[in-house]
PDB file of N, CA, C and O in Angstrom, chain B, residues numbered from 101:
ATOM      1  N   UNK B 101      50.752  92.609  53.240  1.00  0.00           N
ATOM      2  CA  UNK B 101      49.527  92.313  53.964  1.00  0.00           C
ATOM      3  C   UNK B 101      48.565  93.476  53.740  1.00  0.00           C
ATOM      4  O   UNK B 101      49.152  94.539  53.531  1.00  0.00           O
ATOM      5  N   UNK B 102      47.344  93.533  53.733  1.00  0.00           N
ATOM      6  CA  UNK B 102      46.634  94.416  53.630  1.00  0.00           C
ATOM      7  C   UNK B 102      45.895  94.734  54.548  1.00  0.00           C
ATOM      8  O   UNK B 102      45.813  93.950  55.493  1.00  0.00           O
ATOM      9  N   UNK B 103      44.986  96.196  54.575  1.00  0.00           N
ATOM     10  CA  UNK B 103      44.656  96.422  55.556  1.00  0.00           C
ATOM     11  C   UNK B 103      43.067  95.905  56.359  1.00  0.00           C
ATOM     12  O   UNK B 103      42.390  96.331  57.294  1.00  0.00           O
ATOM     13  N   UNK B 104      43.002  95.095  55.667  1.00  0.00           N
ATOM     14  CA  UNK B 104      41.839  94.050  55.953  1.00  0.00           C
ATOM     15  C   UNK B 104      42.442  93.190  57.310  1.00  0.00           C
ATOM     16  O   UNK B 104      41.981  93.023  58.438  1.00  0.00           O
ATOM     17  N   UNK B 105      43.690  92.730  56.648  1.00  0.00           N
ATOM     18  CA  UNK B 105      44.510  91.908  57.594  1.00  0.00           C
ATOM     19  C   UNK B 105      44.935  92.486  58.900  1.00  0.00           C
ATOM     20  O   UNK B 105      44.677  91.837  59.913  1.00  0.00           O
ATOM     21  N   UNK B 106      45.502  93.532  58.992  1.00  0.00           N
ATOM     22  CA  UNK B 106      46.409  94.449  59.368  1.00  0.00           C
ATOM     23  C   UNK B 106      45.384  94.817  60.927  1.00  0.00           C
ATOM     24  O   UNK B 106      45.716  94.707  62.108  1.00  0.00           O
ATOM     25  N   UNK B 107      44.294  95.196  60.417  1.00  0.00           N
ATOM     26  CA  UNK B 107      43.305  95.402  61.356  1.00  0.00           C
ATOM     27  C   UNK B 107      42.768  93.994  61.997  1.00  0.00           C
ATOM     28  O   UNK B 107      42.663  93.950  63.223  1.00  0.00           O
ATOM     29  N   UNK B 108      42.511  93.129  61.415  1.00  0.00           N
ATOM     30  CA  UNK B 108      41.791  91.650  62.064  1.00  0.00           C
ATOM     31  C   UNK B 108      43.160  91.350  63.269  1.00  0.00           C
ATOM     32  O   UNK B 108      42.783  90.996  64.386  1.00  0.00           O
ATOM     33  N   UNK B 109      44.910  91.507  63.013  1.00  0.00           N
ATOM     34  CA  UNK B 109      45.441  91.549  63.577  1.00  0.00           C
ATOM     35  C   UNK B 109      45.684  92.492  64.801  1.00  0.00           C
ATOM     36  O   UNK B 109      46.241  92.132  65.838  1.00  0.00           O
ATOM     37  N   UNK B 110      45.273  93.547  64.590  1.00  0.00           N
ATOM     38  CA  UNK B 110      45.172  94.647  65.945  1.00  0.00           C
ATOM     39  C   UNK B 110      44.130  94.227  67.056  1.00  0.00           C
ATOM     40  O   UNK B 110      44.279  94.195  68.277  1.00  0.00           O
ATOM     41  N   UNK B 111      42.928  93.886  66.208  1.00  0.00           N
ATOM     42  CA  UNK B 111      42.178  93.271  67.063  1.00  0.00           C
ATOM     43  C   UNK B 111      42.330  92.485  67.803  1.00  0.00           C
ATOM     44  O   UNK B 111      41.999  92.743  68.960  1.00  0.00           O
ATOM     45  N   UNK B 112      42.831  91.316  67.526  1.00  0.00           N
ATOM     46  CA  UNK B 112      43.000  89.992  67.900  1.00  0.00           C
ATOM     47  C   UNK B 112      44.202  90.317  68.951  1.00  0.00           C
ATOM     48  O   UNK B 112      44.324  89.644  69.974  1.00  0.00           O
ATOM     49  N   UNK B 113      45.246  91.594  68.575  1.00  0.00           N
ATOM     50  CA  UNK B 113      45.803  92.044  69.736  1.00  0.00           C
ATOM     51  C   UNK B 113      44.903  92.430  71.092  1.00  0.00           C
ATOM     52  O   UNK B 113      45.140  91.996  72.219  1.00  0.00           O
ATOM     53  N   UNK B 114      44.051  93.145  70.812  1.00  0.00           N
ATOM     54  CA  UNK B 114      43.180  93.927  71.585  1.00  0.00           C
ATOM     55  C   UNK B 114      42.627  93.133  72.264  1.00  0.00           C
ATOM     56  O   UNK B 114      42.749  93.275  73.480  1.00  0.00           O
ATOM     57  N   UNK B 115      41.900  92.123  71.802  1.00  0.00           N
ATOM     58  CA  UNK B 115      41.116  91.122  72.187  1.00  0.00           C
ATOM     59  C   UNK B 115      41.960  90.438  73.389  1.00  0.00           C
ATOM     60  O   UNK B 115      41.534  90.234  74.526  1.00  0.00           O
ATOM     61  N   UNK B 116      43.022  90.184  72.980  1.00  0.00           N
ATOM     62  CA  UNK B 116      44.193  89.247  73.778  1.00  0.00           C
ATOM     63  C   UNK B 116      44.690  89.834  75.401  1.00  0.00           C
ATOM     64  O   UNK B 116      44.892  89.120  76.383  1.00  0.00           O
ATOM     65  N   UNK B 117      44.819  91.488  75.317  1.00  0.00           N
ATOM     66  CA  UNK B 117      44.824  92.134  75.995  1.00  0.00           C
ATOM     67  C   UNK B 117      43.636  92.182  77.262  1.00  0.00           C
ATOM     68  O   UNK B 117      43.830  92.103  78.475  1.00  0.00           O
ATOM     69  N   UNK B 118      42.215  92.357  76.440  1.00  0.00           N
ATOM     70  CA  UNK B 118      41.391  92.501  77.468  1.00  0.00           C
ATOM     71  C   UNK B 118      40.931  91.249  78.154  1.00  0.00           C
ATOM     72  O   UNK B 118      40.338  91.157  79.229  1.00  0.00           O
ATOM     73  N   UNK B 119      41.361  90.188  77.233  1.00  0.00           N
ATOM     74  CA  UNK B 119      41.151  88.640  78.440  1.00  0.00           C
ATOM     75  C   UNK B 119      41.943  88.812  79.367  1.00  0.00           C
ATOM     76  O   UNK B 119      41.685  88.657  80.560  1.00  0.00           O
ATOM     77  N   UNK B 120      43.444  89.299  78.681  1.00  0.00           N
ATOM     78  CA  UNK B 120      44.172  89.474  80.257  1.00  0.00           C
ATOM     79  C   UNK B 120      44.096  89.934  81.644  1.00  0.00           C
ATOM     80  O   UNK B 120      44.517  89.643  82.763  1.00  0.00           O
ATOM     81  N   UNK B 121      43.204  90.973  80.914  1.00  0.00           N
ATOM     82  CA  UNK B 121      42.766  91.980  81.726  1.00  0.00           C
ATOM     83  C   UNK B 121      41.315  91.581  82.850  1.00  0.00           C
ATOM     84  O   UNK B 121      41.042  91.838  84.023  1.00  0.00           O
ATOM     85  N   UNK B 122      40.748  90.945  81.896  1.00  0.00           N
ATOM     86  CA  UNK B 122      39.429  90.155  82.607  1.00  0.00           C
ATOM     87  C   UNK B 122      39.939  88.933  83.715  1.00  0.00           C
ATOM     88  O   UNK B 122      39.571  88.872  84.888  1.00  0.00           O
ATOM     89  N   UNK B 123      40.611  88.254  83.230  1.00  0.00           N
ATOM     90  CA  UNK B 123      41.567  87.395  83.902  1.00  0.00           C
ATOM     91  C   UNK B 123      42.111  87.696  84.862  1.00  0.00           C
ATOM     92  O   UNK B 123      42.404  86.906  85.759  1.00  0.00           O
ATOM     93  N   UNK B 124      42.392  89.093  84.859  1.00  0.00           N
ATOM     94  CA  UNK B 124      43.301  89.373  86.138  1.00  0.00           C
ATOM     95  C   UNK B 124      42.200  90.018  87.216  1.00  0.00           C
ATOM     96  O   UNK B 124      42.255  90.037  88.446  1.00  0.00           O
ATOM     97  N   UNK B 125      41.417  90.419  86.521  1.00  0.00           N
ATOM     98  CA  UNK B 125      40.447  91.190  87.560  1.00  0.00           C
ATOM     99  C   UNK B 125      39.364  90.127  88.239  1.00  0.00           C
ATOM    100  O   UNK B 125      38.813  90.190  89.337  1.00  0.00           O
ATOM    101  N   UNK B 126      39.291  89.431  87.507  1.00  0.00           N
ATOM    102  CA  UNK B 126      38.643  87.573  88.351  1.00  0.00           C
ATOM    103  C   UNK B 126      39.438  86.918  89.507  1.00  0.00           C
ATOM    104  O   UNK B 126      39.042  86.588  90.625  1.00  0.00           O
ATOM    105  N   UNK B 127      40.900  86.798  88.835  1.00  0.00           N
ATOM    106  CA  UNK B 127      41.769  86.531  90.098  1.00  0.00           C
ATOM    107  C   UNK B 127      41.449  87.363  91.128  1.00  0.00           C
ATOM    108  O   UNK B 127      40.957  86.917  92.165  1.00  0.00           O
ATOM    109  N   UNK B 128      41.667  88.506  90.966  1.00  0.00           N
ATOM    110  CA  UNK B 128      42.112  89.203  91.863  1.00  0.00           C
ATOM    111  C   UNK B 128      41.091  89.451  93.081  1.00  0.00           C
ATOM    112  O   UNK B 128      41.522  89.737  94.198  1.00  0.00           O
ATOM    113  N   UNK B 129      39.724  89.327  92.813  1.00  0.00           N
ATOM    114  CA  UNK B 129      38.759  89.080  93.576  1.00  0.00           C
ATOM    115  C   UNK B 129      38.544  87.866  93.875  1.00  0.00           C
ATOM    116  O   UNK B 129      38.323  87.500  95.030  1.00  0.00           O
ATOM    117  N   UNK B 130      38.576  87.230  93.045  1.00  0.00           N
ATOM    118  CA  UNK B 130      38.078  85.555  93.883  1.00  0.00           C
ATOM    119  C   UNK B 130      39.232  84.673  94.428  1.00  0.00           C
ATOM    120  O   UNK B 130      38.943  83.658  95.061  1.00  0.00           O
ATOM    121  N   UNK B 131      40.749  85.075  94.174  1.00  0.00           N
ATOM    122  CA  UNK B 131      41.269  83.778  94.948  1.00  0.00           C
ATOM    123  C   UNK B 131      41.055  84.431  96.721  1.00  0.00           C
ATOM    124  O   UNK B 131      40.739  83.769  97.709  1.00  0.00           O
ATOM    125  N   UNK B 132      41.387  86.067  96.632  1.00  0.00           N
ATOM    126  CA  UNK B 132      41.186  86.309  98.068  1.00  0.00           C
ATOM    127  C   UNK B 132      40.110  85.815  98.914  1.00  0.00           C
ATOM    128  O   UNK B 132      40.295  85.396 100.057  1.00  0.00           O
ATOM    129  N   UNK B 133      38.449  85.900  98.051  1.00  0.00           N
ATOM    130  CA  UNK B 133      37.369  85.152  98.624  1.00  0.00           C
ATOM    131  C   UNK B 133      37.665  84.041  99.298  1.00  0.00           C
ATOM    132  O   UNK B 133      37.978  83.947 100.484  1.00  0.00           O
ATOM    133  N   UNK B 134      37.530  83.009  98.312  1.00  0.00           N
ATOM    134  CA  UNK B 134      38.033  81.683  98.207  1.00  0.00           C
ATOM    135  C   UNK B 134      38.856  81.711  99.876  1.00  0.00           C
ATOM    136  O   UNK B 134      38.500  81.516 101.038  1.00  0.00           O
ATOM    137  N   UNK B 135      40.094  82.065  99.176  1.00  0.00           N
ATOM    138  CA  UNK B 135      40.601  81.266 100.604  1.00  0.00           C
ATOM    139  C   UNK B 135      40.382  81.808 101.874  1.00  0.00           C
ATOM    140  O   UNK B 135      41.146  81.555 102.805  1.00  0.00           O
ATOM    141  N   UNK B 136      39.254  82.643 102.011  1.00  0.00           N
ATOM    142  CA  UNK B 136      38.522  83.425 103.333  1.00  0.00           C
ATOM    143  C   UNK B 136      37.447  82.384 103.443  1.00  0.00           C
ATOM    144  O   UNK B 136      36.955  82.259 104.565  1.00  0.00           O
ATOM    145  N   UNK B 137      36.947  81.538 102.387  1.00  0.00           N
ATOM    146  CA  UNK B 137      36.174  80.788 102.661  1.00  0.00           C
ATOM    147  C   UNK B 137      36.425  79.505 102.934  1.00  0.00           C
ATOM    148  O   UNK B 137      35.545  78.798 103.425  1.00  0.00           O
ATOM    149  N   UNK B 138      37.765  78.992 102.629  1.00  0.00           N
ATOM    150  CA  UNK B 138      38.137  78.023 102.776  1.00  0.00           C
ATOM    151  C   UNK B 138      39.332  77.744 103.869  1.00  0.00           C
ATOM    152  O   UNK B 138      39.896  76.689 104.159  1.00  0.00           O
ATOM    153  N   UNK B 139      39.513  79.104 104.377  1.00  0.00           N
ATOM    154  CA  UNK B 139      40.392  78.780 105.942  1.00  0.00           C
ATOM    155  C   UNK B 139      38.972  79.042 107.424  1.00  0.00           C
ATOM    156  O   UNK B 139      39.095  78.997 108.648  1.00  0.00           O
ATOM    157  N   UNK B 140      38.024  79.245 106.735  1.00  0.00           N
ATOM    158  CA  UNK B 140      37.303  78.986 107.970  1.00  0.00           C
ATOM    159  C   UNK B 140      36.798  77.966 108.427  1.00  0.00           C
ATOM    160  O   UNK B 140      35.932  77.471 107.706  1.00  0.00           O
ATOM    161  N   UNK B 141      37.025  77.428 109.416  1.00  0.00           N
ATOM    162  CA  UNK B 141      36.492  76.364 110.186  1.00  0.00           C
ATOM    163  C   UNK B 141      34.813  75.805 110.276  1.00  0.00           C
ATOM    164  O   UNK B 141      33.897  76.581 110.006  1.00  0.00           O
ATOM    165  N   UNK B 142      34.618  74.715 110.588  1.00  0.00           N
ATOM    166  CA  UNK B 142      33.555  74.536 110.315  1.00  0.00           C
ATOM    167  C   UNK B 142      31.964  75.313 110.992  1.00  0.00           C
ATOM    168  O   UNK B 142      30.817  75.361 110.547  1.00  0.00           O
ATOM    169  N   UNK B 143      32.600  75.825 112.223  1.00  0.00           N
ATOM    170  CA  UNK B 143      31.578  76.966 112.657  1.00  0.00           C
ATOM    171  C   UNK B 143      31.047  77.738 112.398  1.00  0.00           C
ATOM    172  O   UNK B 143      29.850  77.754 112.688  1.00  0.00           O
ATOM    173  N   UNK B 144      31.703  78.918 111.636  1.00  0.00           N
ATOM    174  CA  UNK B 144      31.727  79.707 110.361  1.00  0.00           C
ATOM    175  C   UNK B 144      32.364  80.532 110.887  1.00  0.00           C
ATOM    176  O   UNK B 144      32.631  81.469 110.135  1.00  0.00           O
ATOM    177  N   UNK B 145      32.931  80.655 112.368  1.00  0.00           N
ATOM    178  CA  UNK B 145      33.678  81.453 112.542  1.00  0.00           C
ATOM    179  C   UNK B 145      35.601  82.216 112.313  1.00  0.00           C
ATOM    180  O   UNK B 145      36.638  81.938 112.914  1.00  0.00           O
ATOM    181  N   UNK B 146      35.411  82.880 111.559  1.00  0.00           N
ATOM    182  CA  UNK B 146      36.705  82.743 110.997  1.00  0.00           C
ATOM    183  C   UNK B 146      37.778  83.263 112.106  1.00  0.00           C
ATOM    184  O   UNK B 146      37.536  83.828 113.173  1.00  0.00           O
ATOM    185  N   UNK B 147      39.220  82.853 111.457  1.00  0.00           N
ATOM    186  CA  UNK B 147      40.136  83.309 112.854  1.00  0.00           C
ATOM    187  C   UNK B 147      40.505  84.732 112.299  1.00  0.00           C
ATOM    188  O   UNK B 147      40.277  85.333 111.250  1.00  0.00           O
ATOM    189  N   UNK B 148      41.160  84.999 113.436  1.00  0.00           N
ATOM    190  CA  UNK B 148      41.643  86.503 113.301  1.00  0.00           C
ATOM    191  C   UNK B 148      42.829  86.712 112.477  1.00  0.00           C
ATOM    192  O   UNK B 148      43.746  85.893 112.531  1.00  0.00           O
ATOM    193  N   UNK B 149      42.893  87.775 111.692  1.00  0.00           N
ATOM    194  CA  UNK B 149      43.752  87.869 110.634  1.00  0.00           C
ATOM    195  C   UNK B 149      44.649  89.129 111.404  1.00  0.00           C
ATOM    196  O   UNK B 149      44.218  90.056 112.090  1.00  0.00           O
ATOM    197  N   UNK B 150      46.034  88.803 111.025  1.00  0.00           N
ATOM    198  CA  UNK B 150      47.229  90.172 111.502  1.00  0.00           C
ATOM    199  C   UNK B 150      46.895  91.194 110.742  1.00  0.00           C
ATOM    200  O   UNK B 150      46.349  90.799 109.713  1.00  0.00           O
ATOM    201  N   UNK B 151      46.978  92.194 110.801  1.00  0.00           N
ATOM    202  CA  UNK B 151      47.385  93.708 110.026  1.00  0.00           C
ATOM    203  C   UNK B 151      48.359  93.087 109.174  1.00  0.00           C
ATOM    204  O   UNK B 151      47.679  93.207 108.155  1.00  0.00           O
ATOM    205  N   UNK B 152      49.136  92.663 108.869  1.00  0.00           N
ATOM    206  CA  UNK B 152      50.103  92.210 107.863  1.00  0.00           C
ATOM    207  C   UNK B 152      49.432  91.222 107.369  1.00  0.00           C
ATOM    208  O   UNK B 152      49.956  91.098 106.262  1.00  0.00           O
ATOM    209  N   UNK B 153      48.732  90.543 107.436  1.00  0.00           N
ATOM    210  CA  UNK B 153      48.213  89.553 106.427  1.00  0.00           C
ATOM    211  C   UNK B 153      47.256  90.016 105.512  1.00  0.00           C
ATOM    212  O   UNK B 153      47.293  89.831 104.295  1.00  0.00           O
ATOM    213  N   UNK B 154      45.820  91.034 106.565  1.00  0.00           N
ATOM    214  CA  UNK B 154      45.327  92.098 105.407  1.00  0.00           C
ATOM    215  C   UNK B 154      45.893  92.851 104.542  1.00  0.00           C
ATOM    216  O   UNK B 154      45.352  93.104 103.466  1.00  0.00           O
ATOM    217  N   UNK B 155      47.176  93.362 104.919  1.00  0.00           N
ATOM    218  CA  UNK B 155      48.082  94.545 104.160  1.00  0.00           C
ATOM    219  C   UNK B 155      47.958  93.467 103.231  1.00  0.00           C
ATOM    220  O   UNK B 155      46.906  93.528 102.596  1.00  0.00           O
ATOM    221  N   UNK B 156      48.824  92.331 102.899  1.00  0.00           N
ATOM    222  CA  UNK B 156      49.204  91.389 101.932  1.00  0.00           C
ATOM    223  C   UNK B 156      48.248  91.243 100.837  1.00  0.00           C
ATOM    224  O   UNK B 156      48.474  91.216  99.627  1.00  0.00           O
ATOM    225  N   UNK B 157      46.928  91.136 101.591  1.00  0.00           N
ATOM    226  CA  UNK B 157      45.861  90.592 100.137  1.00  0.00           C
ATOM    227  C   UNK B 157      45.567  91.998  99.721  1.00  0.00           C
ATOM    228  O   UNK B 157      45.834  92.306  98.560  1.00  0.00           O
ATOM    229  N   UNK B 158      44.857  93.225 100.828  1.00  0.00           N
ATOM    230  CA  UNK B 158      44.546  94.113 100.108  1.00  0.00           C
ATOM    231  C   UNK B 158      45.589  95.031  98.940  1.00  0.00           C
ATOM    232  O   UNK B 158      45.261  95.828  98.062  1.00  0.00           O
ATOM    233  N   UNK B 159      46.684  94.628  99.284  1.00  0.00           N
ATOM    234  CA  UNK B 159      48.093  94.969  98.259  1.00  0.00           C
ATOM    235  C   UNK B 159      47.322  94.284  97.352  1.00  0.00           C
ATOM    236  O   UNK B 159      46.389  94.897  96.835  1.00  0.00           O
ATOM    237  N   UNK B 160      47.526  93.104  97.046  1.00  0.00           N
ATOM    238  CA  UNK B 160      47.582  91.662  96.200  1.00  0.00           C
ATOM    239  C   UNK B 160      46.692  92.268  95.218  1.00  0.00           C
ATOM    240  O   UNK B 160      46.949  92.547  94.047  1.00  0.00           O
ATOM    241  N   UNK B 161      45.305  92.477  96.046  1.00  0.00           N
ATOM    242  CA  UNK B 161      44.079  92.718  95.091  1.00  0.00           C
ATOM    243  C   UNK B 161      44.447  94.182  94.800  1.00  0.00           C
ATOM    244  O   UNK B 161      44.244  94.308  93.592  1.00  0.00           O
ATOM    245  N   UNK B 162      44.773  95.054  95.169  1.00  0.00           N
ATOM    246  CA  UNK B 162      45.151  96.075  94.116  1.00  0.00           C
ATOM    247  C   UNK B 162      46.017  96.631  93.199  1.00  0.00           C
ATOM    248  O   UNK B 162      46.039  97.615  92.459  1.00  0.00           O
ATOM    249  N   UNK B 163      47.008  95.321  93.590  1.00  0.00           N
ATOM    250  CA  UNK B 163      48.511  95.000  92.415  1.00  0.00           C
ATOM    251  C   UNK B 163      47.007  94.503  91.233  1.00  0.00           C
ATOM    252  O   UNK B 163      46.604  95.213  90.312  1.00  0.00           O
ATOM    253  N   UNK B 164      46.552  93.420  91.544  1.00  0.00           N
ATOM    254  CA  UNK B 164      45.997  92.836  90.019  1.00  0.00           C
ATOM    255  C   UNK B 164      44.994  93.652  89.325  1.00  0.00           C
ATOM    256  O   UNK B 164      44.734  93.314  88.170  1.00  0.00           O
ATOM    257  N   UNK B 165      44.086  95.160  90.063  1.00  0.00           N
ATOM    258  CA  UNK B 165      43.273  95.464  89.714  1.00  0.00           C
ATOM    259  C   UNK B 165      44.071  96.821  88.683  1.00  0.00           C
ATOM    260  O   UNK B 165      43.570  97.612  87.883  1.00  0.00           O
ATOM    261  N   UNK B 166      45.369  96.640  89.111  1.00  0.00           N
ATOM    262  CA  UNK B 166      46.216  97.593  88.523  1.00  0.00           C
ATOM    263  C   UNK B 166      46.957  97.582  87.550  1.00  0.00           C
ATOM    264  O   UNK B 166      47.579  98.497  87.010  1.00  0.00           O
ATOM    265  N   UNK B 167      46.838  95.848  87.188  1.00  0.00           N
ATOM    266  CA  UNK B 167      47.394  95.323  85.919  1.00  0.00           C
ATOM    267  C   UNK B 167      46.683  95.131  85.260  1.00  0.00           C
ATOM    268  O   UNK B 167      46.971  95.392  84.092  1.00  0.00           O
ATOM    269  N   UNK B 168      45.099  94.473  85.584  1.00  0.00           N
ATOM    270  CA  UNK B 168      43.803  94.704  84.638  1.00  0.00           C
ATOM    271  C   UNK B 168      43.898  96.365  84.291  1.00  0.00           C
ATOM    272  O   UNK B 168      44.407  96.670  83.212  1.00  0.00           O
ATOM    273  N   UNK B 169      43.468  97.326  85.096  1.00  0.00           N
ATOM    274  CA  UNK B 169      43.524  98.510  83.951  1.00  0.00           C
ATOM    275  C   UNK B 169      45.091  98.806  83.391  1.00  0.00           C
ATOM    276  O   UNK B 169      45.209  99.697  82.550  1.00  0.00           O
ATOM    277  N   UNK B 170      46.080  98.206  83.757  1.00  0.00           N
ATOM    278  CA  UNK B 170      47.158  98.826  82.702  1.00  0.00           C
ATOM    279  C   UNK B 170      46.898  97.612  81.369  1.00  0.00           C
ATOM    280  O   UNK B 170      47.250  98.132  80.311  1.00  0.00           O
ATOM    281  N   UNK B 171      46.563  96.667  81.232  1.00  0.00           N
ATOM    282  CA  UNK B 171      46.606  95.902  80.135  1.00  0.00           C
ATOM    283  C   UNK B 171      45.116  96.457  79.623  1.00  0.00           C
ATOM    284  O   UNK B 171      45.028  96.306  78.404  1.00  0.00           O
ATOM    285  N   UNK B 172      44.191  96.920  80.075  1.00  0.00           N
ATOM    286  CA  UNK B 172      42.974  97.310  79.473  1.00  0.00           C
ATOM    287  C   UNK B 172      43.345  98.476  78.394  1.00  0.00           C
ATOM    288  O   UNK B 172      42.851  98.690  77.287  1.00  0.00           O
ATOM    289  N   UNK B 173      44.388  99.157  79.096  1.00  0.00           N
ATOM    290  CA  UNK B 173      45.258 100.401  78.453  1.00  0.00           C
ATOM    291  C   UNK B 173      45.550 100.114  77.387  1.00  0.00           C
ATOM    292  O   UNK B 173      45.146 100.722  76.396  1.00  0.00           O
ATOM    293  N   UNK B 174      46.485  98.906  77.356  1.00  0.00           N
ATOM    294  CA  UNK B 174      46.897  98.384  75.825  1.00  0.00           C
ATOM    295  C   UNK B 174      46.274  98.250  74.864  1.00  0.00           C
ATOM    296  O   UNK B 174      46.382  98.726  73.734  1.00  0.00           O
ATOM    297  N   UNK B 175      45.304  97.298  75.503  1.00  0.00           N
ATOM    298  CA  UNK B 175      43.717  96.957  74.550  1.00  0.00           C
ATOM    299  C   UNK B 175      43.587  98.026  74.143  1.00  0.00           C
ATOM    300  O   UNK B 175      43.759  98.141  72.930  1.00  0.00           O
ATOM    301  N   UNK B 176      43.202  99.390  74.998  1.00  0.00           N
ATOM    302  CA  UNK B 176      42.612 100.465  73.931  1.00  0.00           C
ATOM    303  C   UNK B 176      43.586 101.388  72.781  1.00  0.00           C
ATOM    304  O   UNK B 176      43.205 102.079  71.837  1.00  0.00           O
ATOM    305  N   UNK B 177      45.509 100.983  73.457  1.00  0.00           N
ATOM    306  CA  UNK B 177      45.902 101.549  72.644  1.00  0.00           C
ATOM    307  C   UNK B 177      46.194 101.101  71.492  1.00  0.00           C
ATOM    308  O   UNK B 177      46.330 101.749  70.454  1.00  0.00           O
ATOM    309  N   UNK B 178      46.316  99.741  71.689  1.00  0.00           N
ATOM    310  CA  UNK B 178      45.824  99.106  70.273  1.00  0.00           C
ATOM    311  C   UNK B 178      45.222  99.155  69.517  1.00  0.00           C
ATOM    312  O   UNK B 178      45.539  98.923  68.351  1.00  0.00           O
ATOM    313  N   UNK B 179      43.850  99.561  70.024  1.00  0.00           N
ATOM    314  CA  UNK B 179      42.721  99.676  68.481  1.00  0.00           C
ATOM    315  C   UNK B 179      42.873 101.223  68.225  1.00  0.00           C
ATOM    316  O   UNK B 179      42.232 101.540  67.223  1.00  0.00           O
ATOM    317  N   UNK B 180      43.552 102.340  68.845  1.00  0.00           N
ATOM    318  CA  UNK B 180      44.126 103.100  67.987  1.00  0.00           C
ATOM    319  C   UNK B 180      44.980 103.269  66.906  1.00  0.00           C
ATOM    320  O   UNK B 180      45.267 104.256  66.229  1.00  0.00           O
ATOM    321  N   UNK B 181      45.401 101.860  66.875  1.00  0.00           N
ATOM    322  CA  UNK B 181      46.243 101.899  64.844  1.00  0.00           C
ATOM    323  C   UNK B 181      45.372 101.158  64.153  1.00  0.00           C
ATOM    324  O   UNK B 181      45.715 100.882  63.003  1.00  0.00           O
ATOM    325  N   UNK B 182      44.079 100.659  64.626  1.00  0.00           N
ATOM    326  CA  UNK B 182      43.203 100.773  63.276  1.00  0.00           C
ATOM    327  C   UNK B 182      43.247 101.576  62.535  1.00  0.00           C
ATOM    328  O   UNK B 182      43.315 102.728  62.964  1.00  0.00           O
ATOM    329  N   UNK B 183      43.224 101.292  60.791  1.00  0.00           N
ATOM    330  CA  UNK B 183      43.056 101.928  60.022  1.00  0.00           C
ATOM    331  C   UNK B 183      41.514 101.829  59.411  1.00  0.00           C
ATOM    332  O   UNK B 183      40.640 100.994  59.641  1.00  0.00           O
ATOM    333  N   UNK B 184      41.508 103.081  58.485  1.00  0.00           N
ATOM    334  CA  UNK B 184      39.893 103.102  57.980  1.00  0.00           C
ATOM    335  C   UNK B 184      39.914 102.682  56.988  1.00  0.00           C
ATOM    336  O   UNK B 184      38.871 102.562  56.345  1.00  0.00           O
TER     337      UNK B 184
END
């Protein structure tokens, strides 16, 4: 394979990586929205949430914001075996 190839393939690694990464950082903000918007009642008043249920999402959302930058990681360590 040559290194024409070799590189279009790192990329396409890289590339693969940072959707993941975009992907996860979309989740990770909008399903929590979402269902803050969609367990409230029609008043607009929302119900009261436990200390353990916040713990849960604000975990949640910073488990995924933590896998977007570790896969962003990849992405970049990937396009470090580009060759010139």
């Amino acid at each position: 394979m040559g290194k024409a190839a070799g590189n279009e393939q790192i990329k396409l690694k890289a590339a693969f990586y940072n959707n993941l990464a975009v992907g996860s950082v979309i989740a990770g903000l909008a399903v929590p929205y979402i269902n803050l918007m969609l367990s409230a009642p029609a008043g607009g008043v929302y119900p009261p949430r436990t200390s353990i249920q916040l713990f849960y999402i604000v975990g949640l959302v910073f488990l995924t914001l933590l896998t977007a930058w570790w896969l962003r990681a990849k992405a970049n360590g990937a396009l470090d075996q580009l060759q010139d």
